[in-house]
N, C-alpha and C positions, 0 to 999 in steps of 0.2 A: 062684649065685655072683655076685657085685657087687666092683666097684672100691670101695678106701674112699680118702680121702684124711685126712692127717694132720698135725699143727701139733703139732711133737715141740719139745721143751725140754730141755737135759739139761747139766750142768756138765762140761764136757772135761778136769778135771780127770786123773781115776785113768784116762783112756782112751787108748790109742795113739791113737786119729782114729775115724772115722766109722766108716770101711769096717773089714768083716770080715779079718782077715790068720792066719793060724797064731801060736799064740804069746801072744798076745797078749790084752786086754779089750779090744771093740769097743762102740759105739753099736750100729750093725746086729745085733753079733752076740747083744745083749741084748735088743734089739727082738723078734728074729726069736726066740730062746727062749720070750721071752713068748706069741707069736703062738701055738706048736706046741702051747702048752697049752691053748689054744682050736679048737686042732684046724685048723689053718694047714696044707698042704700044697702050697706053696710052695716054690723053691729060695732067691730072695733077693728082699728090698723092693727098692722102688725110691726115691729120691731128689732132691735139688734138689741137690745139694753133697754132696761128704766132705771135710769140715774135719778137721782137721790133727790130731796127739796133742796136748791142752792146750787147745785151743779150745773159746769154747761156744758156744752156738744157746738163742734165746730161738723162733726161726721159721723150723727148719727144717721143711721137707714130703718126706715119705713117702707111698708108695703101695703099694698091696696086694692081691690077687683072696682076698677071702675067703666063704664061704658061713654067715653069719649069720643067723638069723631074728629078733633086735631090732632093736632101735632104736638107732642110731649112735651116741647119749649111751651107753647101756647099755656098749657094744663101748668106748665110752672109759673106763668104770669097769672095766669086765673086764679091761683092758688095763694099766691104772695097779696092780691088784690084784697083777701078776705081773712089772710092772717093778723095776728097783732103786732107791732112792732119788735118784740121781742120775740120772734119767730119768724123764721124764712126757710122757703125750698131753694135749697142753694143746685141741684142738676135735677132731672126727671129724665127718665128711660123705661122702655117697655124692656119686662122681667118676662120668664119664663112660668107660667101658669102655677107649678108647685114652687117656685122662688119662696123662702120663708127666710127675711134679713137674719132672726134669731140660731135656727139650727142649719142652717148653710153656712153660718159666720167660721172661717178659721181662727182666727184672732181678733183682739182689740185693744187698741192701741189710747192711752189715756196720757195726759200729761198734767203736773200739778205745777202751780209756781209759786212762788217763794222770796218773800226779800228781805233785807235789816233793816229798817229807818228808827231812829229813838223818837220819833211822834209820830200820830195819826196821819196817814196819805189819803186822805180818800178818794182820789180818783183811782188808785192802783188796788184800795185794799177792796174793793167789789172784785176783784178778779185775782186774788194773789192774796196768801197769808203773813202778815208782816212777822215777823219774830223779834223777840226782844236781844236778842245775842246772834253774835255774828257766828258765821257755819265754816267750816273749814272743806276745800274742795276734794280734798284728797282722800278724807275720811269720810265723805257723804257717798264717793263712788266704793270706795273698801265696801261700806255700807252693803250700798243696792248691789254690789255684785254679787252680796252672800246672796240675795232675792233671786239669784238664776237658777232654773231647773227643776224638776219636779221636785215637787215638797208638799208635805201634809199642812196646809196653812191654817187649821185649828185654830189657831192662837192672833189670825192676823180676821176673820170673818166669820159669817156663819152662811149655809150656805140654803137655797132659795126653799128647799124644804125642811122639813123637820126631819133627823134623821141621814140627811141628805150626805153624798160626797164632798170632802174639803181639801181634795189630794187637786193640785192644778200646774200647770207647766208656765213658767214663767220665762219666756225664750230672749227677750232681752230688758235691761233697766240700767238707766244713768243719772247723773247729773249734769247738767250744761248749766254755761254761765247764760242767761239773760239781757236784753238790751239795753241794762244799765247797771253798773258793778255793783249794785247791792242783790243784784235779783240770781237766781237760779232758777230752773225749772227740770223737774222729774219725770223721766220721758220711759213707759214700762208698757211692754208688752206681752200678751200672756193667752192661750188658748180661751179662758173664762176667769172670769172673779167673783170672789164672793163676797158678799154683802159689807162694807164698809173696808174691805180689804185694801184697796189703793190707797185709803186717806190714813188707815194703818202702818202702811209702809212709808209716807213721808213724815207721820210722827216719830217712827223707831228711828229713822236714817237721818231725820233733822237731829233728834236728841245724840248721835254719833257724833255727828257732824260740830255739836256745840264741843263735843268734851264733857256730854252729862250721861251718857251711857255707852259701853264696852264695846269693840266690835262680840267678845267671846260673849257676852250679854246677849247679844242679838242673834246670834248664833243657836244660843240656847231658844231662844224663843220662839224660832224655826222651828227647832227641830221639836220644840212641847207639844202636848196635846193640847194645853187650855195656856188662856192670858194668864200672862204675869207680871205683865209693867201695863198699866191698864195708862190709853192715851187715842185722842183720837186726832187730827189735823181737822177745819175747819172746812164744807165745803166749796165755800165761794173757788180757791183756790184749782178746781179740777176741773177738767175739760176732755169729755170723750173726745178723740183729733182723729181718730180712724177704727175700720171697722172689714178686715179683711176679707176676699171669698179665693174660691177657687180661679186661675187666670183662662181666661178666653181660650176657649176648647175645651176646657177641663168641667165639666157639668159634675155638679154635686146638687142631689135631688130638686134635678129642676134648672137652677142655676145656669145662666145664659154668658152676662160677665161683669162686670163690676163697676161700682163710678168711685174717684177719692174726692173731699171734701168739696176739692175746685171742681170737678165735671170730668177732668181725665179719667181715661181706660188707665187700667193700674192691674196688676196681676189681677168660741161658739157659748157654750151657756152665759152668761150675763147678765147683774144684776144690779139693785140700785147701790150706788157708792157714797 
């Protein structure tokens, strides 16, 4: 029996969110289908995140005790064989027995995107939120820079308990322009998030960005305890893209070394968005 670790991809489209619920399509709950057929005996994976219904992940991480006799490549063809198409193991590597994607994680890295069109796209808007008014570039990064640093983010989420911490470190946030001059994408990274908090921050930083609310607006709504400009962005638009840990040598409970989305070696709370 071995820990494996996983670099899962999957369009959030057709899915309530991540986690397994009654009723519903899961990620998890297709994952872990796929697993039984490999003879998995397991009650649930484990994670870095459970992103939201709508959301997707280029590089989420999964973890799993499974008892395999190939080769890691192999257990990721086996895997992809039984998934659905809106789901793949994008790397597989053997983890370190206490490996846990979620409380080993140092950061997480999300990206939203964004574009202008005056009518329906629909090849783009599955993955991207159109707006009706053009963004100004200069005032979208004014924006997300006041988003750097610790801050009591109250007002932007809630957080996975009731009760729970809302203080989080947000260590970098931008805007970049997109592969086609109407589009932008929102590139933020931050120790943890809380509940709806990313699609928070491209709603306040879009609405800067039009000329329909203050930077000192936005400022204040950092630094509140509760909402005050109530708005949420759409999820089609978000996409977990990374999922950081400690770099090779450096063990944090368990922790061996790391894969990013594509399979390269590359140098924590989180929840649905």
């Amino acid at each position: 029996m071995a820990r494996y670790q996983i670099i899962l991809a999957y369009d959030g489209t057709d899915f309530q969110g991540f986690q397994r619920l009654k009723g519903g399509r899961s990620v998890q709950g297709e994952v872990e289908a796929a697993l039984r057929r490999l003879n998995w005996a397991g009650k649930a994976i484990l994670s870095a995140g459970r992103t939201d219904a709508g959301v997707h992940a280029s590089g989420q991480v999964i973890a799993f005790d499974l008892d395999w006799a190939h080769s890691p490549e192999t257990l990721r063809q086996a895997l992809n064989a039984y998934l659905p198409e809106d789901v793949a193991a994008q790397a597989v590597k053997l983890a370190a027995p206490g490996f846990h994607p979620r409380y080993d994680a140092l950061a997480r890295t999300y990206h939203y995107r964004i574009f202008h069109h005056p009518v329906r796209d629909p090849l783009r808007e599955r993955y991207a939120w159109r707006v009706d008014h053009p963004v100004d570039g200069q005032l979208l990064n004014a924006a997300a820079a006041l988003l750097v640093g610790t801050h009591d983010f109250a007002a932007f989420g809630s957080p996975p308990k009731k009760g729970g911490r809302t203080v989080r470190s947000v260590h970098a946030a931008d805007w970049v322009r997109g592969e086609q001059p109407d589009e932008w994408t929102f590139r933020v990274t931050a120790n943890a998030f809380l509940y709806h908090m990313v699609r928070r921050m491209v709603y306040l930083t879009v609405r800067v960005g039009m000329g329909k609310l203050g930077l000192d607006q936005l400022a204040r709504e950092i630094d509140g305890a509760e909402m005050t400009i109530p708005g949420l962005a759409p999820p089609g638009g978000l996409t977990l893209v990374h999922v950081q840990y400690p770099p090779d040598g450096q063990e944090h409970d368990g922790f061996v070394e790391t894969l990013t989305a594509s399979g390269e070696n590359d140098s924590g709370e989180d929840v649905r968005h």
